[in-house]
C-alpha positions as CSV (number, residue, x, y, z in Angstrom):
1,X,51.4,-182.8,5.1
2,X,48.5,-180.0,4.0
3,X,48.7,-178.5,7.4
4,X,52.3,-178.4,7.1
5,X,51.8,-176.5,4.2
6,X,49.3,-174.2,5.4
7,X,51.2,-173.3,8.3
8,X,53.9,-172.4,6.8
9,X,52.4,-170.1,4.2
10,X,50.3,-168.6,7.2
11,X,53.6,-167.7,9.0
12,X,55.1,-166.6,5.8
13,X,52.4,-164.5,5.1
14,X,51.7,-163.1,9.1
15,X,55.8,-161.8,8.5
16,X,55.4,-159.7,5.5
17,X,51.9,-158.4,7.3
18,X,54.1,-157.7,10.5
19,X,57.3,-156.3,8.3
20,X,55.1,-154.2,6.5
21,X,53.1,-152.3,9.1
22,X,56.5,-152.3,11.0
23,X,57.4,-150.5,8.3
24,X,55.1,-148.3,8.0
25,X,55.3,-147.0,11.3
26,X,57.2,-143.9,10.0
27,X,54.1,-142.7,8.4
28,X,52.8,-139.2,10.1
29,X,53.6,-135.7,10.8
30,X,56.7,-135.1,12.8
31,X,57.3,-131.8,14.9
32,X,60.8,-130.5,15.2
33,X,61.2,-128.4,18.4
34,X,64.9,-127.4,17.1
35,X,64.1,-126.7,13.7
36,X,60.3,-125.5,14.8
37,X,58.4,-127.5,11.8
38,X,56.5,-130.2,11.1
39,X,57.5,-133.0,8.6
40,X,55.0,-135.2,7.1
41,X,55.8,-138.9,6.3
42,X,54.2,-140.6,3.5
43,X,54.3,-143.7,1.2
44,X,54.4,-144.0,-2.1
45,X,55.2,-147.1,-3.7
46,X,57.6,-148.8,-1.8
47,X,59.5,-146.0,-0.4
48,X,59.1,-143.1,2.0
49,X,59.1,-139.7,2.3
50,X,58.6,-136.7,3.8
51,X,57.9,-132.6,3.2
52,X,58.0,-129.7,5.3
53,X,54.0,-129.2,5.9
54,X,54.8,-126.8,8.7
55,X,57.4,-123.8,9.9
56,X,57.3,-121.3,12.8
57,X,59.4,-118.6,10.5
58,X,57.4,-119.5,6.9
59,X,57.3,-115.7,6.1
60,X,59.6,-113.2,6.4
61,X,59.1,-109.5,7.9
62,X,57.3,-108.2,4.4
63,X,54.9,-111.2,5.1
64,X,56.7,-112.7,1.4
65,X,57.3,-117.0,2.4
66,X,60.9,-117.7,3.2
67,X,62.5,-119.3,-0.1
68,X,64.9,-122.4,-0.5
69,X,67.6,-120.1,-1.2
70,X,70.2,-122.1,-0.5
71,X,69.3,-124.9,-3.0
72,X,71.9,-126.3,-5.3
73,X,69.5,-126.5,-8.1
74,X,69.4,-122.5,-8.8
75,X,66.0,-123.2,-10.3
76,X,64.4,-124.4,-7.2
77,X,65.6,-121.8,-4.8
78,X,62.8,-119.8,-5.9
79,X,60.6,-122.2,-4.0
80,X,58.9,-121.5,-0.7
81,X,60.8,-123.3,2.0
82,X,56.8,-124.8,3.2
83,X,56.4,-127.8,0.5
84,X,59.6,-128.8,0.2
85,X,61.2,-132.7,0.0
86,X,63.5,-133.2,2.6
87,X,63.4,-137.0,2.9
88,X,63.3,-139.1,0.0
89,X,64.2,-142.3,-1.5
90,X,63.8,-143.9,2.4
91,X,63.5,-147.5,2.5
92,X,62.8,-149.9,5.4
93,X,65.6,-152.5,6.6
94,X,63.6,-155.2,8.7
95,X,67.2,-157.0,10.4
96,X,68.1,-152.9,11.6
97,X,65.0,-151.8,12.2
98,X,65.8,-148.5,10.5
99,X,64.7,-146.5,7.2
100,X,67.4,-145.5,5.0
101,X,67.2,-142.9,2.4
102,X,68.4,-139.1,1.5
103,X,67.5,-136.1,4.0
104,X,67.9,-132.5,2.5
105,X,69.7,-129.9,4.5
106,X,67.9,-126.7,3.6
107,X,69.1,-124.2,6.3
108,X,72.8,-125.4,5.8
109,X,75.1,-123.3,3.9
110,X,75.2,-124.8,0.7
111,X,71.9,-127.4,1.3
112,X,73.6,-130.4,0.6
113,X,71.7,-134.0,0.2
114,X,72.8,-136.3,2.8
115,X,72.5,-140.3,3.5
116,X,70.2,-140.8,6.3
117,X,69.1,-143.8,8.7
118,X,66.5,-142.8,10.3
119,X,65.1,-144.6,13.6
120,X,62.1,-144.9,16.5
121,X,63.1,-144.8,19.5
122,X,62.0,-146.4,22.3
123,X,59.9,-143.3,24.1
124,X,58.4,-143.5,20.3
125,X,60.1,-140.3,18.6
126,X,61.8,-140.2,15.9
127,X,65.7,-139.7,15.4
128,X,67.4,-138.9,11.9
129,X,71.4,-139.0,11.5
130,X,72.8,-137.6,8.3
131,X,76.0,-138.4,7.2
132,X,78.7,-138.4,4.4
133,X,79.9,-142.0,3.0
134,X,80.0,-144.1,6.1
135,X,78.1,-143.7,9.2
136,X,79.7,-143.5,12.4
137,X,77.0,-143.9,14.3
138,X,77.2,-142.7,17.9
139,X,79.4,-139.5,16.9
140,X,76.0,-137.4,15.5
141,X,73.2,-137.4,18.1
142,X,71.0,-136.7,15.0
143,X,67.6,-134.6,15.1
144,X,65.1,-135.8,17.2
145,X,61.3,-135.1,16.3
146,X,58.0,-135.4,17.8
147,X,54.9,-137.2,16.5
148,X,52.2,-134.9,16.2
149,X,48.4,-135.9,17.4
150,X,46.3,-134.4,14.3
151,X,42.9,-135.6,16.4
């Protein structure tokens, strides 16, 4: 009966291990060839998120950094585009295999907030679909990004 016990706390335990670092796959910078940045990936707490670390066009042609001018928050589109949030709140669903959370559309006319799943696929990049209310998934191909070697 105490080995019963042990093993099952020992598989228990082995599934949040495995869940976790499943999880934290996610975790790294990201290179857009579309968008031509890099995104970096981070925990903190339980949830995910990521910044722009990186852009090809960070400055415009007086050398000043391009601003988040289309922010909704008026206050904030003073703020270099290099720095900013642009995933947040993204949590890890272990039966879809898949982060979930808000992505940031900075370049988009207004820079509206989108839901977001976010997945790996199976060449190992990484593939974000925004949406509006429900997903259709399928009908957005979703940007697909790059894990970048830092060694």
């Amino acid at each position: 009966m105490k080995h019963l016990i042990i093993t099952i706390l020992f598989l228990n335990t082995s599934t949040l291990v495995f869940s976790q670092s499943k999880a934290d796959d996610i975790i790294g910078v990201w290179y857009s060839q579309l968008k031509e940045g890099n995104v970096q990936i981070y925990k903190s707490g339980k949830k995910y998120y990521g910044k722009l670390v990186y852009l090809k066009h960070a400055v415009d042609d007086q050398g000043k950094p391009v601003l988040d001018v289309n922010n909704p928050n008026k206050e904030l589109r003073k703020k270099p585009l290099v720095g900013i949030l642009l995933l947040s709140d993204l949590t890890y669903d272990t039966k879809k295999n898949k982060w979930k959370g808000k992505l940031y559309d900075y370049d988009g006319e207004k820079g509206n907030t989108y839901d977001s799943y976010l997945t790996i696929t199976k060449n190992g990049n990484l593939n974000i679909k925004g949406f509006w209310g429900l997903s259709f998934l399928g009908l957005n191909p979703g940007l697909t990004l790059e894990r970048v070697d830092l060694e």
